[in-house]
N, C-alpha and C positions, 0 to 999 in steps of 0.2 A: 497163544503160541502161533509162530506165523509159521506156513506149510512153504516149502522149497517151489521156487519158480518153475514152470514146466519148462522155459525157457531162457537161455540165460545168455546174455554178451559179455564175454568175458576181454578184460581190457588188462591188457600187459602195461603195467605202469615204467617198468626197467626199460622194457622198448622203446615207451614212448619218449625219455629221458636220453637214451640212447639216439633216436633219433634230432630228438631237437638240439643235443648238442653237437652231430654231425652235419647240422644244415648252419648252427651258427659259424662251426667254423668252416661253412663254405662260402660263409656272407661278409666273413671280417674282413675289415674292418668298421664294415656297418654291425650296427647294433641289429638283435629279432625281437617282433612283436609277434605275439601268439593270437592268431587269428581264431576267438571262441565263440562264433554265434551259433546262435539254437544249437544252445545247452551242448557247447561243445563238438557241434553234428553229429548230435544225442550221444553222445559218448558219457556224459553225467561231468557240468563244467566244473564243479567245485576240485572233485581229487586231479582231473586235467588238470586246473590252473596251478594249484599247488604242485605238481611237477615241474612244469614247464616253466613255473617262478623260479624251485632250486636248480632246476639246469640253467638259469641264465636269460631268459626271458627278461625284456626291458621296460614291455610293457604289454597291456592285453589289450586287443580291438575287438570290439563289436556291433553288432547294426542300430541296438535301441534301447530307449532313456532304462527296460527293466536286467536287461543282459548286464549294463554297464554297472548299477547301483548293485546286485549278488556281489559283483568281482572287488568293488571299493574298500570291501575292508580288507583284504587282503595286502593294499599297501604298495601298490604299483600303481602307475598312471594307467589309466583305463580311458581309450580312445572312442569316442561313436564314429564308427564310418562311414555314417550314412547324412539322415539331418533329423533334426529335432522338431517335432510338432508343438506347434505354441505350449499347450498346458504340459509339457517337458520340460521345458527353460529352466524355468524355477527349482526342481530338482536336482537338476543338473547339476545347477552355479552351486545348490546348497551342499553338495557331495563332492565334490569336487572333479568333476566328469569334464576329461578332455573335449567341448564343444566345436563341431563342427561351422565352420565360417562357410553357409552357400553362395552366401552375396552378402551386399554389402546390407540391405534390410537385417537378414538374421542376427550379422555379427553387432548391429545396434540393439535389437533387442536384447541379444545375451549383455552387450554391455549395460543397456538399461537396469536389469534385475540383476546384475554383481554391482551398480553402486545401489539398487535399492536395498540388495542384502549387506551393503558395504563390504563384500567381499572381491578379492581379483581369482578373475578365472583362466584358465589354461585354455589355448585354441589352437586349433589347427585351418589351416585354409583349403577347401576341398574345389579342387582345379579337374574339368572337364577336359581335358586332352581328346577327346577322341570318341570316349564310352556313349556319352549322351545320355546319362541319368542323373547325375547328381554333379552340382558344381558350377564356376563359371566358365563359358568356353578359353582355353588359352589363350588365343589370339585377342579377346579384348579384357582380358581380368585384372591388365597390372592396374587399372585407374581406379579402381573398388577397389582393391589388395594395399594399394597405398593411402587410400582414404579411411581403409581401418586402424592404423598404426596411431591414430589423432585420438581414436575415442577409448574411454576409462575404463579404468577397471580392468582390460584386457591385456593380458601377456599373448601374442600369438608365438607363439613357438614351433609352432609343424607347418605345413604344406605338405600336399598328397596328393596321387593320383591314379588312375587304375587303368589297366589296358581292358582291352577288348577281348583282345585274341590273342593272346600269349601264348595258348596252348599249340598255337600252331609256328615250330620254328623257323621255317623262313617266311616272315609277315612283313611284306613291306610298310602296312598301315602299323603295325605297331612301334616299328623305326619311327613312323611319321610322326605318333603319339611323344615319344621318348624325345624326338628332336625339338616337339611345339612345348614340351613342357621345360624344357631346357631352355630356349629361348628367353621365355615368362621368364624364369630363374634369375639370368643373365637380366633380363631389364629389371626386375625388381633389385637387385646388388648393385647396379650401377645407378639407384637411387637410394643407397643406402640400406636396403631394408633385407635383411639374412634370417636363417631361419638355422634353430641346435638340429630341428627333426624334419628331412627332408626325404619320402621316400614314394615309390611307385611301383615296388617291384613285388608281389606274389609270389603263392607257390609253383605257376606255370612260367612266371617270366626267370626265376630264380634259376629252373633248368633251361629254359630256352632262348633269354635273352639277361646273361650275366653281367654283360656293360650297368644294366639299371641296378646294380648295388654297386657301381665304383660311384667314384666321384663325381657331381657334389653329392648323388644320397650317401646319406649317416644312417639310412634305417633300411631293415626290410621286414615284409610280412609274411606270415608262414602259417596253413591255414591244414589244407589235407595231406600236403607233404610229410607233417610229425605225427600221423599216424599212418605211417607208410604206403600211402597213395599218390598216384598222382592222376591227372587230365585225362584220357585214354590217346589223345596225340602227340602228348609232352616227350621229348627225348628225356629218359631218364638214366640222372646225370648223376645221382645220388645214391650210394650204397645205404638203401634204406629198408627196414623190414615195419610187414603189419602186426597193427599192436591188436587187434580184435578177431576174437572167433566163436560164432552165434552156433548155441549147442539148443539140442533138447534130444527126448527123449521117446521110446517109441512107447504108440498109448495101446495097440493091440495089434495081433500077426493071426493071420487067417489064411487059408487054402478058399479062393473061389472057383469056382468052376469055369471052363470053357465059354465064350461067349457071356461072361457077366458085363455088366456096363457098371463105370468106375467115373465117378462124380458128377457135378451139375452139367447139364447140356450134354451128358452119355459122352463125353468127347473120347474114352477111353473104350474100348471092348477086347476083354481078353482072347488072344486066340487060342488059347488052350489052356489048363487049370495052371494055376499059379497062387505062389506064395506070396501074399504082399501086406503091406505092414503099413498102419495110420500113424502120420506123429504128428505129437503133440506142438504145431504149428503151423501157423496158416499166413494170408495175406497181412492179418491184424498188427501179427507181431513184427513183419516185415520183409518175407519171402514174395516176391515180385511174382505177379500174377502171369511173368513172359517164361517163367521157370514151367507151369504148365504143359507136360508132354514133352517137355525138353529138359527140362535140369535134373539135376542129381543131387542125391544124403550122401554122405561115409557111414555106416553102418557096419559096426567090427571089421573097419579096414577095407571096405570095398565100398568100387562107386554105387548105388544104387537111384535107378533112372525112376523120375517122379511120373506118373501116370492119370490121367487126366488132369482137370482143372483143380488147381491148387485152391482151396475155399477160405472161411475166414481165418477158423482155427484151427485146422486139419488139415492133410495133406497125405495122401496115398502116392505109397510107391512100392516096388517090386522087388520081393525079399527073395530071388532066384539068384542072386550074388552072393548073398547071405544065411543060408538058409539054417543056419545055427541061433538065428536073431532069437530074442522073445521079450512080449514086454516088459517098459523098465530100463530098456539097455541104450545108454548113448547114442544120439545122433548129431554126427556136425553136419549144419547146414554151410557154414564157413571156416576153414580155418584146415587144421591137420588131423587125421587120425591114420596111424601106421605111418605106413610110406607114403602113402595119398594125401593131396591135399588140394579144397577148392576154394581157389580165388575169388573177391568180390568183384575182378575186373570179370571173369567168365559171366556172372552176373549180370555188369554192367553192358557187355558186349550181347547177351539175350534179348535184354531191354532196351535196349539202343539209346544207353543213358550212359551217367557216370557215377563215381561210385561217392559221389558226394550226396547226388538223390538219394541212394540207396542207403548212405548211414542216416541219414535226416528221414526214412520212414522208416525206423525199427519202433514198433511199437512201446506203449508207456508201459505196458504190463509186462515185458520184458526186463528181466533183472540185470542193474551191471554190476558183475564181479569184478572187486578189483586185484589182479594179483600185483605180487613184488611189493617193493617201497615198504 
């Protein structure tokens, strides 16, 4: 018989539904692909996908050959965004895994191993506008782009591309990105060669640079936006709410005395006797080590401020907000309790990060609950 998780992330499935069909129709009349890598930005990709498939999703992206093969049977073209390392190939073409085109090398090899399988495969062509990680640079891609169109086996049907800095709304480089891959576009069509799925826009460019879902893209990608996040510089353009709120529970509540020192490095010393309470959470499961002496639980409806160094599994804080606690009793480290409620950007904003690092370290021993649906 399995025992209840000390901690749990609970993931509103109705929200997240809600949400993704409030960013489709801010994209229409481009189509959305649901951006699921690492397992969803740990959110658990499987019950995500099957959401964001009945809302209307067109298709799933991800960065690599094992993300992509989970999501295959599910029955939606499933994209790699990124690129394929040789002994990936072969799986690919045998699953039917939308193949990234980096150059004109890879897109021979994938053709290679779809007639060795005798099968045709789906592609997309991954164009370097600007980013400089993956792709060929725009300015000289259309001569490799048109030399793929010759060899077997392959349906190219996409082109793509990524900004840099979306998240910042007035970016002149990313104008610049949006204009070089237009360009490319414009010479490959005026050689004949068009594409059904043609898209470059994200969840930062989607609020900050909306031209890149009109025309010519047909698609856009949508990534932390449908779990009601976004960038921390993104204007945000979207009536969106969060779908997650990491709960646990307090493991014991104690009176220490005046001058006690309170966890690794003493960083804490009480100035006079105090009620403070351990919960059953630590850095492991994924409370950011910058929450240390600054951040805050809800605990029966009150903030309570954490006190010293947050450790792996534990975390002390100070039950003088609360002083009815006792062990056993709920604590949100995210989300709402009462009137109160704390944000993963307040988080984000500790840390001097965003709240995409922050879902991609909740620990594996943290449970996701799924409500709704």
């Amino acid at each position: 018989m399995s025992q209840e998780s000390r901690v749990n992330l609970e993931v509103n499935l109705n929200t997240l539904a809600e949400n993704f069909m409030e960013i489709r129709r801010r994209v229409a009349p481009c189509r959305l692909m649901a951006v699921l890598k690492a397992n969803a930005y740990g959110l658990g990709v499987l019950p995500v996908a099957e959401v964001v498939k009945s809302a209307g999703a067109c298709a799933f992206g991800v960065a690599e050959i094992n993300e992509a093969l989970e999501l295959a049977p599910l029955g939606l073209p499933v994209q790699i965004l990124g690129n394929l390392l040789p002994d990936e190939i072969a799986p690919a073409v045998e699953h039917g895994i939308v193949c990234p085109l980096n150059d004109l090398e890879m897109a021979r090899k994938i053709s290679a191993e779809a007639v060795h399988q005798n099968r045709r495969v789906r592609c997309a062509v991954t164009v370097d506008s600007g980013m400089g990680r993956l792709g060929m640079p725009a300015e000289n891609a259309a001569e490799q782009i048109l030399a793929m169109r010759g060899l077997p086996n392959l349906e190219i049907q996409g082109i793509y591309s990524h900004f840099s800095s979306a998240f910042w709304r007035y970016d002149d480089y990313s104008l610049g990105q949006l204009a070089a891959f237009k360009v490319l576009l414009a010479q490959l069509a005026r050689e004949g060669m068009t594409f059904p799925d043609i898209h470059m826009a994200a969840s930062d460019a989607l609020n900050n640079f909306p031209e890149s879902t009109h025309a010519p893209f047909t698609m856009a990608r949508c990534g932390i936006n449908m779990y009601g996040y976004y960038d921390n510089e993104v204007r945000q353009s979207m009536r969106l709410s969060p779908v997650v709120e990491l709960k646990t529970r307090l493991a014991a509540v104690r009176v220490l005395a005046a001058g006690s020192c309170i966890g690794y490095g003493r960083m804490h010393r009480l100035a006079r006797p105090t009620r403070v309470g351990t919960i059953a959470a630590g850095y492991a499961d994924g409370l950011p080590l910058a929450l240390s002496n600054r951040g805050y639980v809800l605990v029966n409806g009150e903030l309570c401020p954490v006190l010293g160094r947050i450790s792996m599994d534990y975390t002390t804080i100070s039950l003088e907000n609360a002083p009815e606690a006792k062990p056993g009793d709920e604590v949100v480290c995210i989300g709402r309790q009462g009137d109160r409620f704390i944000p993963f950007e307040e988080w984000a904003q500790l840390k001097g990060t965003h709240v995409y690092d922050l879902l991609c370290s909740i620990g594996m021993r943290v449970h996701r609950r799924y409500l709704g649906r």
